[in-house]
DRENPA-3360 file (N, C-alpha, C; in nm, 2 decimals, always signed):
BEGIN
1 = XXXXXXXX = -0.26/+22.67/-5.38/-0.38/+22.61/-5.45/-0.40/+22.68/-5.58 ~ -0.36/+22.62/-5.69/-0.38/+22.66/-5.87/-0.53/+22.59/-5.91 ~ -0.61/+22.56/-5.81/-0.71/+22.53/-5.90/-0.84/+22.55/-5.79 ~ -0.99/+22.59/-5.85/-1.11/+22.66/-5.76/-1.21/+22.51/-5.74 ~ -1.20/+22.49/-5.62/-1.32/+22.40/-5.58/-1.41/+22.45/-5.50 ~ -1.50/+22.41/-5.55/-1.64/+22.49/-5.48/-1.72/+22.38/-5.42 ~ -1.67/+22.36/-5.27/-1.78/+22.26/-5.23/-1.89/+22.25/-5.15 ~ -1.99/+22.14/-5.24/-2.13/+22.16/-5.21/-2.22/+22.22/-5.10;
9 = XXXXXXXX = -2.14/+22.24/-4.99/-2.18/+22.28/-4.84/-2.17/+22.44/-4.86 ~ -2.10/+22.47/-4.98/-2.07/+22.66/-5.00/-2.18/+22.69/-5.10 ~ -2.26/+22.59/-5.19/-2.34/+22.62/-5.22/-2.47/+22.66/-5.17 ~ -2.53/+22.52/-5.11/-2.63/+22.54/-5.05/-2.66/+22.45/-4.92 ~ -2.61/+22.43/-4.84/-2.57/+22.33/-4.76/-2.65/+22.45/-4.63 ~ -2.80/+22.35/-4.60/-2.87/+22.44/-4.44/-2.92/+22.32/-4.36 ~ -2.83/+22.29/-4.26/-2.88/+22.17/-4.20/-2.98/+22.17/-4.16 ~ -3.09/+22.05/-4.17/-3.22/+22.00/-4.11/-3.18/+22.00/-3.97;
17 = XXXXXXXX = -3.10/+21.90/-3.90/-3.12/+21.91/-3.78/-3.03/+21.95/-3.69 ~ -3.06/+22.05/-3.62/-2.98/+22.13/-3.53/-3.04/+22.16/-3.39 ~ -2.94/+22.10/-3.28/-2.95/+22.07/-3.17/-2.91/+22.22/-3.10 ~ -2.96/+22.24/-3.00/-2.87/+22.36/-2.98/-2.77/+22.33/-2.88 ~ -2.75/+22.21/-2.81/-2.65/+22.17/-2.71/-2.52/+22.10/-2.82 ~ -2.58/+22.05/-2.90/-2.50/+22.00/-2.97/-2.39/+22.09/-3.07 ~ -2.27/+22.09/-3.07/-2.19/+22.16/-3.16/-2.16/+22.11/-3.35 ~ -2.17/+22.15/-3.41/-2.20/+22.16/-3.53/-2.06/+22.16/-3.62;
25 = XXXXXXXX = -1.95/+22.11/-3.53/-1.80/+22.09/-3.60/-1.84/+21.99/-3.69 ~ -1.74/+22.01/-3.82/-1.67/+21.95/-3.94/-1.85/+21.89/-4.00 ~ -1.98/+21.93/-3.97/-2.09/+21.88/-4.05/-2.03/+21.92/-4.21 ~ -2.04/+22.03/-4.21/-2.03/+22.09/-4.37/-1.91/+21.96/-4.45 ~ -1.81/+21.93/-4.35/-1.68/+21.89/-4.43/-1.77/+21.74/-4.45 ~ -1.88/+21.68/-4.38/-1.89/+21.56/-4.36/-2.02/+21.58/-4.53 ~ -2.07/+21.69/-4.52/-2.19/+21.67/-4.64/-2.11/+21.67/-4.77 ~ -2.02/+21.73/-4.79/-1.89/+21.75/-4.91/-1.83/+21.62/-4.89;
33 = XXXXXXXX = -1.83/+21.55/-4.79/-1.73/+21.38/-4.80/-1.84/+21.31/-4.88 ~ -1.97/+21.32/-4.81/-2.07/+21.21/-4.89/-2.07/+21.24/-5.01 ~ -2.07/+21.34/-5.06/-2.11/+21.34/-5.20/-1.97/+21.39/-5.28 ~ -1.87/+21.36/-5.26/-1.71/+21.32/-5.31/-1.72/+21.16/-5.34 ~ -1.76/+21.11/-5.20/-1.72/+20.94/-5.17/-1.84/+20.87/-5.28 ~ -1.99/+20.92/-5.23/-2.04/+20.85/-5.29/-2.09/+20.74/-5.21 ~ -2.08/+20.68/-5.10/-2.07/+20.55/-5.04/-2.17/+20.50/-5.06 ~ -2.17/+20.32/-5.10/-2.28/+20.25/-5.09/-2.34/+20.19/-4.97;
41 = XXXXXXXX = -2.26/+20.23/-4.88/-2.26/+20.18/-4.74/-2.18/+20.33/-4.65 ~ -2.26/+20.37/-4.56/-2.21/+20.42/-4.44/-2.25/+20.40/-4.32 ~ -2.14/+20.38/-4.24/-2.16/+20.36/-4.06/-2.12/+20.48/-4.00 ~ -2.15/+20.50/-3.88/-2.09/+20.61/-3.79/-2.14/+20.52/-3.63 ~ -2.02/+20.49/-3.61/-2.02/+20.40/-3.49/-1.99/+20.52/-3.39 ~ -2.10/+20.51/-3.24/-2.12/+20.61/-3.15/-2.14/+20.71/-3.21 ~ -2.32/+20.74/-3.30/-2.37/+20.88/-3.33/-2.38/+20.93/-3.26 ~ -2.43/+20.92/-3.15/-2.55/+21.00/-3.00/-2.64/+21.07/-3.07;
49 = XXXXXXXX = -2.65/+21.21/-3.06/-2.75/+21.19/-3.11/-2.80/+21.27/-3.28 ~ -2.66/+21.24/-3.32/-2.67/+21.18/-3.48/-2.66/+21.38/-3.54 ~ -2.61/+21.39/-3.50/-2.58/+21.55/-3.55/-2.50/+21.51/-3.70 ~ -2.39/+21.46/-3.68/-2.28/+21.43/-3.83/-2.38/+21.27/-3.90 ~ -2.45/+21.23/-3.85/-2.53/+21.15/-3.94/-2.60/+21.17/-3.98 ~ -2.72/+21.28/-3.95/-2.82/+21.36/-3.96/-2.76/+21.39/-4.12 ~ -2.68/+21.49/-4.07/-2.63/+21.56/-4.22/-2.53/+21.46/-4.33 ~ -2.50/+21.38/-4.31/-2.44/+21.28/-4.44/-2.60/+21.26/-4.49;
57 = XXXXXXXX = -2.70/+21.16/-4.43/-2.83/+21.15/-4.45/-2.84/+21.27/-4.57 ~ -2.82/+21.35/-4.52/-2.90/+21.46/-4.59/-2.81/+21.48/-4.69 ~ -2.71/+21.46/-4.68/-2.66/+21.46/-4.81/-2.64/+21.34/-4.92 ~ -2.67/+21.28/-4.85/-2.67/+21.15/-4.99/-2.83/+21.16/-5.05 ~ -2.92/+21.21/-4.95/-3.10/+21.27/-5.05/-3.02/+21.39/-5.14 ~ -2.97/+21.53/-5.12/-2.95/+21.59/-5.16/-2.88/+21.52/-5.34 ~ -2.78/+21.45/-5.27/-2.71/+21.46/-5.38/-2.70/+21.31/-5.45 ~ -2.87/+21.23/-5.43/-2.93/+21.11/-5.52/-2.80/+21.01/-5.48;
65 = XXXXXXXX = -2.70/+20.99/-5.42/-2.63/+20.87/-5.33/-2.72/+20.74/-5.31 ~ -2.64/+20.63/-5.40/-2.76/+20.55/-5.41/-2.69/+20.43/-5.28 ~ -2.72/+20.44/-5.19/-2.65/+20.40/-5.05/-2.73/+20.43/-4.96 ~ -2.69/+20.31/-4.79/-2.75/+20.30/-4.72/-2.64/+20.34/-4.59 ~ -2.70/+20.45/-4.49/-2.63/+20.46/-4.37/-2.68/+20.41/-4.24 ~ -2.61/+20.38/-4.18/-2.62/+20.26/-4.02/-2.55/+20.35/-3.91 ~ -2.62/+20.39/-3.84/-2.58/+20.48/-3.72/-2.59/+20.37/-3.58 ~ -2.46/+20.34/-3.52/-2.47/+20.26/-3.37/-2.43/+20.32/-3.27;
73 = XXXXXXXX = -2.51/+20.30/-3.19/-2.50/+20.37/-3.04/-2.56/+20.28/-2.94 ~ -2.53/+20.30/-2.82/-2.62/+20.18/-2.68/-2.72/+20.29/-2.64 ~ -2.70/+20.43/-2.69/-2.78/+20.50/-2.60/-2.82/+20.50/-2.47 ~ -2.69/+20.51/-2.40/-2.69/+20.41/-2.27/-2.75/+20.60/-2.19 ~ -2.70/+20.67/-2.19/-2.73/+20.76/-2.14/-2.89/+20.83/-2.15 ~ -3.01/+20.79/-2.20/-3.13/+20.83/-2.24/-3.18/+20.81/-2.11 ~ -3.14/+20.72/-2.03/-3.23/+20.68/-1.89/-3.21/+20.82/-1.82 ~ -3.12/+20.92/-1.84/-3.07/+21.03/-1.77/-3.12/+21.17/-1.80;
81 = XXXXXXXX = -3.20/+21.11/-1.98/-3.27/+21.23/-1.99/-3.46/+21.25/-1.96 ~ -3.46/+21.37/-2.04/-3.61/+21.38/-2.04/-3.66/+21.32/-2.11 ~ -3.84/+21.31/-2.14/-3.87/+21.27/-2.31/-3.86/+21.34/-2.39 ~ -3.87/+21.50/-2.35/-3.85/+21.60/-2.48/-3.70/+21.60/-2.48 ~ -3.59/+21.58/-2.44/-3.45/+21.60/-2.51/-3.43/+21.57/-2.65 ~ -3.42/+21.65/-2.71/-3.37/+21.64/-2.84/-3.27/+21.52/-2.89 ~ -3.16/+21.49/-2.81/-3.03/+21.35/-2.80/-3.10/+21.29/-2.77 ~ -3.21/+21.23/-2.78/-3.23/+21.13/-2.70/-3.26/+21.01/-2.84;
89 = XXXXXXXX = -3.25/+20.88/-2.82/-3.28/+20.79/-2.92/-3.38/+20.80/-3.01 ~ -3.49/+20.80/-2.92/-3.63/+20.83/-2.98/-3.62/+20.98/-3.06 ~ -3.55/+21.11/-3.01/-3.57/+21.20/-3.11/-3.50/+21.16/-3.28 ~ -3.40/+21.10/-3.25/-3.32/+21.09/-3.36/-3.36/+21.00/-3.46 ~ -3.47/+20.90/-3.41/-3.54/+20.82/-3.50/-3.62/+20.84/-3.55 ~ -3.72/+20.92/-3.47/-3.84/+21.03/-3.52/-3.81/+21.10/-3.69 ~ -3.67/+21.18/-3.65/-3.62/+21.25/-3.75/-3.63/+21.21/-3.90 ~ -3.54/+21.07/-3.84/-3.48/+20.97/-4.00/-3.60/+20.93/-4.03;
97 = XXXXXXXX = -3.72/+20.89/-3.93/-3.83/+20.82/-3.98/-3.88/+20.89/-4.07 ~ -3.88/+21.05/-4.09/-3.98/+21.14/-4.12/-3.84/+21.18/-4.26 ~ -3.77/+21.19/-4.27/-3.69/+21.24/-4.38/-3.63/+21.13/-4.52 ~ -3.54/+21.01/-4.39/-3.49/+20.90/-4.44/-3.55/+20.77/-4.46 ~ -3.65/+20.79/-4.45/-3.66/+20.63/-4.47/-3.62/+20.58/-4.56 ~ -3.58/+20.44/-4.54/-3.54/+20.34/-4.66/-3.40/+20.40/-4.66 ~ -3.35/+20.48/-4.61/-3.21/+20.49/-4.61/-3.13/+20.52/-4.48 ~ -3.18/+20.60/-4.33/-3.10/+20.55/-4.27/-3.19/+20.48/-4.14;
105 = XXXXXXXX = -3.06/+20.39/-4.07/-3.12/+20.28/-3.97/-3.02/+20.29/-3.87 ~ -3.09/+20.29/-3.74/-3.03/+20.32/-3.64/-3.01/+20.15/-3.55 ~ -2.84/+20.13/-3.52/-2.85/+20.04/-3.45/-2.85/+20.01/-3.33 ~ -2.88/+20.00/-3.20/-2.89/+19.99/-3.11/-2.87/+19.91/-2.99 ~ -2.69/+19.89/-3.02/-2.61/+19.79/-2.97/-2.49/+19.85/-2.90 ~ -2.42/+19.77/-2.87/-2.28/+19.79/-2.85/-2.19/+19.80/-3.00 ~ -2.08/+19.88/-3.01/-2.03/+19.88/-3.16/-1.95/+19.70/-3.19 ~ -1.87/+19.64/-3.08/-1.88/+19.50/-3.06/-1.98/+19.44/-3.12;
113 = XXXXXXXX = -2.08/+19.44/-3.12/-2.18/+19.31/-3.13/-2.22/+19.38/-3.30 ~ -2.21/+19.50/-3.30/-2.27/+19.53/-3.44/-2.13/+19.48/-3.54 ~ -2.00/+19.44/-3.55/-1.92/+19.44/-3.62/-1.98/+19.29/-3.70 ~ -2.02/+19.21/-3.69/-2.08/+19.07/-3.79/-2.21/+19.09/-3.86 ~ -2.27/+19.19/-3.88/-2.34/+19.32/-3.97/-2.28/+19.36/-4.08 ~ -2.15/+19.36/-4.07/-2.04/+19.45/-4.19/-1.93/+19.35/-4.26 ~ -1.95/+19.33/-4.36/-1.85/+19.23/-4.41/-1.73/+19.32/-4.44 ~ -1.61/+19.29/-4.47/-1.49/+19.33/-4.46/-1.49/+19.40/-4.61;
121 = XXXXXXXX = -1.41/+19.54/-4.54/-1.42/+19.61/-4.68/-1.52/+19.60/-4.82 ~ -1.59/+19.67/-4.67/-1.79/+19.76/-4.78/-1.81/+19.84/-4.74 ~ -1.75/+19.87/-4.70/-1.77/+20.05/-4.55/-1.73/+20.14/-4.67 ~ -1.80/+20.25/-4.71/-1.71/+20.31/-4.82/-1.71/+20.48/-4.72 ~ -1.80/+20.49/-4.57/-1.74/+20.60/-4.50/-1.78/+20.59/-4.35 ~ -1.67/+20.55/-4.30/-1.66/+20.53/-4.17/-1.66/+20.58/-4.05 ~ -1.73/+20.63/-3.94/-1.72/+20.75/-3.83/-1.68/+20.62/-3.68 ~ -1.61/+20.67/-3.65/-1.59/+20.62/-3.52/-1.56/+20.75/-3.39;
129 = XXXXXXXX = -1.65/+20.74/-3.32/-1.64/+20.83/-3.18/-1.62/+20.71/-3.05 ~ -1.48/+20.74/-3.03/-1.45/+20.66/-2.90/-1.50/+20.71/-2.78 ~ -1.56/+20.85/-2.79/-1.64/+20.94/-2.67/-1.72/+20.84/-2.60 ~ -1.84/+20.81/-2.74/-1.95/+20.76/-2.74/-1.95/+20.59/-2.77 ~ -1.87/+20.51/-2.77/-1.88/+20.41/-2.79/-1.89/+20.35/-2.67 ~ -1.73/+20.41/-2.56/-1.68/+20.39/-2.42/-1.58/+20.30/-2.47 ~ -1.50/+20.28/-2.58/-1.38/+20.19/-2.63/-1.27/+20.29/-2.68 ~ -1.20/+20.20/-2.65/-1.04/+20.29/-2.68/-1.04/+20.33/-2.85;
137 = XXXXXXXX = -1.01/+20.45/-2.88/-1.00/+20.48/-3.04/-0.92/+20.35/-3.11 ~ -0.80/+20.29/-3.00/-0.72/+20.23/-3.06/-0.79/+20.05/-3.13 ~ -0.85/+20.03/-3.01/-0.96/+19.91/-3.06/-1.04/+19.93/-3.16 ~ -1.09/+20.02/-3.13/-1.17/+20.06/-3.23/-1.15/+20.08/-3.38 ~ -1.03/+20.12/-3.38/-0.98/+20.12/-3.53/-0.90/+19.95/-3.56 ~ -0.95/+19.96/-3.49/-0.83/+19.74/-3.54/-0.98/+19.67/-3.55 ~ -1.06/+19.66/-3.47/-1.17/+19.66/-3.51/-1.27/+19.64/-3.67 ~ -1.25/+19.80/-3.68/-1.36/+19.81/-3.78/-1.25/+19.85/-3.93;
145 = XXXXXXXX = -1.13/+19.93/-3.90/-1.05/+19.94/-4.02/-1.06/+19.84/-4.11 ~ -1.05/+19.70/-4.08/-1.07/+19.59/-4.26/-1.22/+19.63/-4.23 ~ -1.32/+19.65/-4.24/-1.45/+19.68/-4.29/-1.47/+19.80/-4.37 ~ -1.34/+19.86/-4.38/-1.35/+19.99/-4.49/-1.34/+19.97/-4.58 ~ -1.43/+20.00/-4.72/-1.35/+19.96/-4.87/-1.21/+20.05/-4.89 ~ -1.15/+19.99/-5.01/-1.08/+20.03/-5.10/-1.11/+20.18/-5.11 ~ -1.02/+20.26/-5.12/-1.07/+20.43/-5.14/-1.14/+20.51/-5.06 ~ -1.19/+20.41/-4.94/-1.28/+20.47/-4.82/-1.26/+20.55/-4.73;
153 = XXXXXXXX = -1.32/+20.61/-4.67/-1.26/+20.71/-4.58/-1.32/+20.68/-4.41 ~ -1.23/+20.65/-4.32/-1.25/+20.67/-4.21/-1.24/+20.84/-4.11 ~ -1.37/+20.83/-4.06/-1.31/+20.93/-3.99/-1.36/+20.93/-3.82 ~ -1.25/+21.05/-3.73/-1.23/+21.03/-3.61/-1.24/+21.10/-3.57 ~ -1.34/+21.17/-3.45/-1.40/+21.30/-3.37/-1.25/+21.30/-3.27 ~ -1.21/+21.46/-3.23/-1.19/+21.42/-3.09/-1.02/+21.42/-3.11 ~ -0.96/+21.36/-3.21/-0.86/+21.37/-3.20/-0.72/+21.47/-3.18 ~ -0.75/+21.60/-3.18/-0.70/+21.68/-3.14/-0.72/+21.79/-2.98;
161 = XXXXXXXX = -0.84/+21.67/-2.94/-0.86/+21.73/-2.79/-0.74/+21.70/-2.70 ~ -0.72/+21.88/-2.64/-0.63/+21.80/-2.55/-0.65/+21.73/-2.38 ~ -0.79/+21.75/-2.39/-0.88/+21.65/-2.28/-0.76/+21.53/-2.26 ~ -0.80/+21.50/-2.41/-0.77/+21.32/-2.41/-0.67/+21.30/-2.54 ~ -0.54/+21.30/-2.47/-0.44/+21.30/-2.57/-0.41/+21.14/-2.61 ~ -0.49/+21.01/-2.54/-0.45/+20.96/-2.61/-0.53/+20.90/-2.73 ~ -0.61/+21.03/-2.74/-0.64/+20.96/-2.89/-0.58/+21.01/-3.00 ~ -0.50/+21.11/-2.96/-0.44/+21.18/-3.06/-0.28/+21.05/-3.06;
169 = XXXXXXXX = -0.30/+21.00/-2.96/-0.19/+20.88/-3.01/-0.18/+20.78/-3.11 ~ -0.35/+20.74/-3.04/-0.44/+20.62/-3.10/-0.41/+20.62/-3.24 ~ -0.48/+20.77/-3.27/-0.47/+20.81/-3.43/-0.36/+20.77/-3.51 ~ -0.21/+20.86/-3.43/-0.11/+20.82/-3.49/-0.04/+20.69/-3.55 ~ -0.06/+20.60/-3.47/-0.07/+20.47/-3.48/-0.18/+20.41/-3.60 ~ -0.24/+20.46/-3.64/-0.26/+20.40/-3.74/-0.28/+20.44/-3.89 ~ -0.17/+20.50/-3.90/-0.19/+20.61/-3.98/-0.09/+20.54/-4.12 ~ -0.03/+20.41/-4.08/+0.10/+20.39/-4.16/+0.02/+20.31/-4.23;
177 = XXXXXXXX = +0.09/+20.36/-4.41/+0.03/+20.33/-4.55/-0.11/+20.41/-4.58 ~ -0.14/+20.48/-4.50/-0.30/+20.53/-4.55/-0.23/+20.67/-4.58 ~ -0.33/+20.77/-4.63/-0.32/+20.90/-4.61/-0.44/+20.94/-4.57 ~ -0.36/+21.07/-4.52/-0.47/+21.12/-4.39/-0.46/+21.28/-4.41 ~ -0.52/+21.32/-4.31/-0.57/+21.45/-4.27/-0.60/+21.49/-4.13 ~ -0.58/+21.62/-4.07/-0.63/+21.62/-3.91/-0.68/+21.77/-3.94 ~ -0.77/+21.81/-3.91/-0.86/+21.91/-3.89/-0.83/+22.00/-3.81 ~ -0.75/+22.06/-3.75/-0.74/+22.06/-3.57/-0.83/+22.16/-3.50;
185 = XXXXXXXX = -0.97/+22.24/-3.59/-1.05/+22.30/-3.49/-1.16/+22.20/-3.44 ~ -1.26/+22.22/-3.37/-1.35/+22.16/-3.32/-1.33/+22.05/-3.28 ~ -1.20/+22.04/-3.20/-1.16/+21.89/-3.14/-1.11/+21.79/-3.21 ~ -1.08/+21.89/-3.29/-1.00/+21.77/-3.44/-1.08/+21.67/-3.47 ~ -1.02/+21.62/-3.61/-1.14/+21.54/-3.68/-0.98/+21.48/-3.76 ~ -0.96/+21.36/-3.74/-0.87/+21.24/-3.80/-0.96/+21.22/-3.94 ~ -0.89/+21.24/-4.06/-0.94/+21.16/-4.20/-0.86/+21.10/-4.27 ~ -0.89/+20.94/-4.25/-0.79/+20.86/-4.29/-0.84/+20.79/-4.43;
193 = XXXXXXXX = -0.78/+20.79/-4.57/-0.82/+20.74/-4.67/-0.74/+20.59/-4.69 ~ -0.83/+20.50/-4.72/-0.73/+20.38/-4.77/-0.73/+20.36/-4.89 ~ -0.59/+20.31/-4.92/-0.53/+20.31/-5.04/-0.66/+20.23/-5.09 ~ -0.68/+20.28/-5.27/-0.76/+20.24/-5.33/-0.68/+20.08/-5.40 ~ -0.77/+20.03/-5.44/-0.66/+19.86/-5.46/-0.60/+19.86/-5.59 ~ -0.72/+19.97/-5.71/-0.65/+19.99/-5.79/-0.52/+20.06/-5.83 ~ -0.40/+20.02/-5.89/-0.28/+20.13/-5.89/-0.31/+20.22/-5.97 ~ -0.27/+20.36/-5.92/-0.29/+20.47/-5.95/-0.44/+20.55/-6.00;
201 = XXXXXXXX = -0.54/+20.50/-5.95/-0.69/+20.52/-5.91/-0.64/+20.70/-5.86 ~ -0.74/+20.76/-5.93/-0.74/+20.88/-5.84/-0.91/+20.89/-5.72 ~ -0.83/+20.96/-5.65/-0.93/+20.99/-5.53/-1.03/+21.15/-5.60 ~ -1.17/+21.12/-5.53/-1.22/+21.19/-5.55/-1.14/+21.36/-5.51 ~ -1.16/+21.49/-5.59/-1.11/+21.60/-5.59/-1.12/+21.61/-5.44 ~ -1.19/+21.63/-5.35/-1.22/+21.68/-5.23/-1.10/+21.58/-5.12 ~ -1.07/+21.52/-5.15/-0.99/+21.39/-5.08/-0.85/+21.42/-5.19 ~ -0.80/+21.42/-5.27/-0.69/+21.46/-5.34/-0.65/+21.61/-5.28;
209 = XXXXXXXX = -0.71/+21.66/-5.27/-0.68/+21.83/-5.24/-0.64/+21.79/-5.09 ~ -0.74/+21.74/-4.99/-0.71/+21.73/-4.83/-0.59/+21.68/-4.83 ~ -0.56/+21.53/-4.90/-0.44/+21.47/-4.88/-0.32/+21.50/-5.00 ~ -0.34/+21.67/-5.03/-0.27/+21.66/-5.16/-0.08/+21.72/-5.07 ~ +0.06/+21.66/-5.17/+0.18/+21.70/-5.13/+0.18/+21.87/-5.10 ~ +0.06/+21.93/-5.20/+0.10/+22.09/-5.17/+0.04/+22.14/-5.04 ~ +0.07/+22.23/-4.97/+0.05/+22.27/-4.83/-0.03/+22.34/-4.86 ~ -0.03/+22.45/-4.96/-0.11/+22.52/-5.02/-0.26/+22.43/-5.01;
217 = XXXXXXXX = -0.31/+22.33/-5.06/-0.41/+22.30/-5.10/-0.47/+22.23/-4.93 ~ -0.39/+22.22/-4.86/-0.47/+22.17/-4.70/-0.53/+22.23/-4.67 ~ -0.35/+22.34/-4.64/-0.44/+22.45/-4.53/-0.52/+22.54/-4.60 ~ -0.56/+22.55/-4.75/-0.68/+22.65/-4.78/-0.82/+22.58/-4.73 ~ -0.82/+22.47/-4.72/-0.94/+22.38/-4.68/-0.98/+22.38/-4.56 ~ -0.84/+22.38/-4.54/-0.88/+22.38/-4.34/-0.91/+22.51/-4.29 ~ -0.90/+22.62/-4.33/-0.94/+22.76/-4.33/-1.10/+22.76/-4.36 ~ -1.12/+22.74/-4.47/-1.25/+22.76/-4.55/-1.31/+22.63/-4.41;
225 = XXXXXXXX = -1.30/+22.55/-4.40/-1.40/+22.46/-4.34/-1.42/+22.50/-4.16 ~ -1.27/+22.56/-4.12/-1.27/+22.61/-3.99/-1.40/+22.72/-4.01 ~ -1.39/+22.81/-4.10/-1.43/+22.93/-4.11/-1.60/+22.87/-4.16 ~ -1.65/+22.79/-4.23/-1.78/+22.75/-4.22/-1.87/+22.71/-4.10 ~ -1.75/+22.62/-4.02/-1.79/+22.61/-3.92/-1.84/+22.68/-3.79 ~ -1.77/+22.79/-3.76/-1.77/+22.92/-3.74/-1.95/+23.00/-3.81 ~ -1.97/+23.01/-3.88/-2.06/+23.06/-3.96/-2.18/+22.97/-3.95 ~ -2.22/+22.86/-3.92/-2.33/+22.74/-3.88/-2.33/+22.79/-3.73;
233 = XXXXXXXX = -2.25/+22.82/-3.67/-2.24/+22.83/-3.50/-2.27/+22.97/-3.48 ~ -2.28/+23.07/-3.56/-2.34/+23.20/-3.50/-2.40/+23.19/-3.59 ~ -2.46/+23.13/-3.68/-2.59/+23.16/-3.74/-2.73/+23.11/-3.67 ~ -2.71/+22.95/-3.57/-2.77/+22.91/-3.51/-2.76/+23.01/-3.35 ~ -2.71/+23.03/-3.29/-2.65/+23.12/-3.18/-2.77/+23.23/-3.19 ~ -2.76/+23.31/-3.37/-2.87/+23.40/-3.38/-3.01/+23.37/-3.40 ~ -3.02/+23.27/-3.44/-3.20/+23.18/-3.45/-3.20/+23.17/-3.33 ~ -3.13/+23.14/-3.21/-3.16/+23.07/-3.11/-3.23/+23.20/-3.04;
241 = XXXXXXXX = -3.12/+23.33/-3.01/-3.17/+23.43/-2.94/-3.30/+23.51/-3.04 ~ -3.30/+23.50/-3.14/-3.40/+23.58/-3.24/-3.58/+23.45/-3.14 ~ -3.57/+23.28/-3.15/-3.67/+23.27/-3.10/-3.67/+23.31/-2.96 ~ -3.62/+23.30/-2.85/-3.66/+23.37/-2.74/-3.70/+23.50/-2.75 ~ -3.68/+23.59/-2.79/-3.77/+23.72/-2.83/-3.89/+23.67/-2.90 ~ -3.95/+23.65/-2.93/-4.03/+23.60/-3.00/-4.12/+23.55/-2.91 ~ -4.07/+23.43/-2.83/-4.13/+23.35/-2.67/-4.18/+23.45/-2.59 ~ -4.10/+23.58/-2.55/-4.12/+23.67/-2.47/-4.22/+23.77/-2.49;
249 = X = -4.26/+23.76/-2.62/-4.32/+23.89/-2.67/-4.47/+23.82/-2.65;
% end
C-alpha cells in the first residue's frame, strides 16, 4: 500500500447503538461504506435488530448523505421475547424514531413481498442476511441483485461461517463479472461491487483499495478493520463491566 487512507470510522466513529448481545463485526467497515458510496437509497434485508443499520443511519447524518435507508425484517422472533429486549422491533424503532427520522423506515414484511418497493437498479447499498430472512443466500441474491445500481455495493453477513458453508458457496456463485471482497473475521462479510455502467468510472477510494489487484492494499484493510473491530468489542466489554460496579455500589 503506496498511499494513506484515513477512514472515517478512525476518526471519529462512536456508535449510538450498542446492544450488548449483539456483536459489533464489520459496523466501522459499514459507516466508511456509506460515506464512500454515498447511496441515495439503502436496504438491508434481515436487519433484526438493526445493529449494521443503526450505524450506516448514523453515518449518512454524520456525513449529510442526502438518501433514504429501508430496513426489512418479519421480526418473527419478538413473540419469544420480553418488552424490555433491546432486539426487539419496537426497540429498534423507538431508536430511528428519536435520531432518524425522515430517513430511516423499517419494513415489516417478508424480504419476498418487500422486493415491488425497489425498482431495478436504485439500491446504491445493499445488506442481505440469509440468517435472518430464513431464505437461501442463493435466492436471495437472484432476487434482489438487479435492484443494485450501477457502482453499488452488495453486501453478505455470514459468509465465511463455518456453521453454514453453504453460503460461502452461495457467495461464490455469484461472484462472476463483479468484484468483490470477503472479510473473513466476524463470520465473514461478502462485498460485492457492480460494475459501474460507465467505462472506466472509478470506484470510490475505499472500494478501489478493497477491490484493488495489489495484495498489499486488501490485506492492510482487512487488518486495520479486523483490528477495529476488536477495539468496539472490548471497549463495550469495558462499559459493560465498569456499569455493573456502579449497579452494585
Amino acid at each position: 500500500m503506496d498511499r494513506l487512507y484515513l477512514p472515517p470510522s478512525l476518526r471519529y466513529l462512536d456508535p449510538m447503538r450498542v446492544i450488548p448481545s449483539q456483536p459489533m463485526a464489520h459496523t466501522s467497515f459499514v459507516y466508511d461504506l456509506v460515506e464512500a458510496v454515498r447511496p441515495a437509497l439503502l436496504v438491508d434485508v434481515g436487519a433484526g435488530a438493526g445493529i449494521a443499520f443503526s450505524v450506516a443511519c448514523q453515518s449518512m447524518r454524520d456525513h449529510d448523505v442526502d438518501g433514504l435507508a429501508y430496513a426489512i425484517d418479519s421480526w418473527a422472533d419478538d413473540e419469544s421475547k420480553t418488552e424490555d429486549d433491546p432486539t426487539r422491533w419496537a426497540s429498534l424503532n423507538a431508536f430511528l424514531r428519536a435520531y432518524f427520522r425522515g430517513v430511516a423506515y423499517l419494513m415489516k414484511m417478508a424480504p419476498a413481498d418487500a422486493l415491488q418497493h425497489f425498482a431495478q437498479g436504485t439500491i446504491g447499498i445493499l445488506r442481505l442476511s440469509s440468517e435472518r430472512s430464513g431464505t437461501p443466500l442463493a435466492a436471495l441474491i437472484e432476487q434482489w441483485l438487479p435492484r443494485l445500481a450501477p457502482g453499488g455495493v452488495l453486501l453478505c453477513p455470514g459468509v465465511n461461517d463455518t456453521a453454514r458453508p453453504e453460503l460461502a458457496e452461495d457467495w461464490r456463485s455469484a461472484l462472476a463479472g463483479h468484484r468483490s471482497f470477503v472479510f473473513a473475521h466476524g463470520g465473514g462479510l461478502g462485498v460485492l461491487v457492480r460494475v459501474p455502467e460507465v467505462a472506466g468510472a472509478r470506484l470510490p477510494e475505499l472500494l478501489e483499495l478493497l477491490t484493488s489487484g495489489d495484495a498489499g492494499d486488501r490485506e492492510g484493510l482487512a487488518r486495520f478493520y479486523e483490528h477495529v473491530d476488536r477495539h468496539h468489542a472490548y471497549r463495550i466489554e469495558v462499559q459493560e463491566k465498569w456499569s455493573d460496579l456502579v449497579r452494585r455500589k
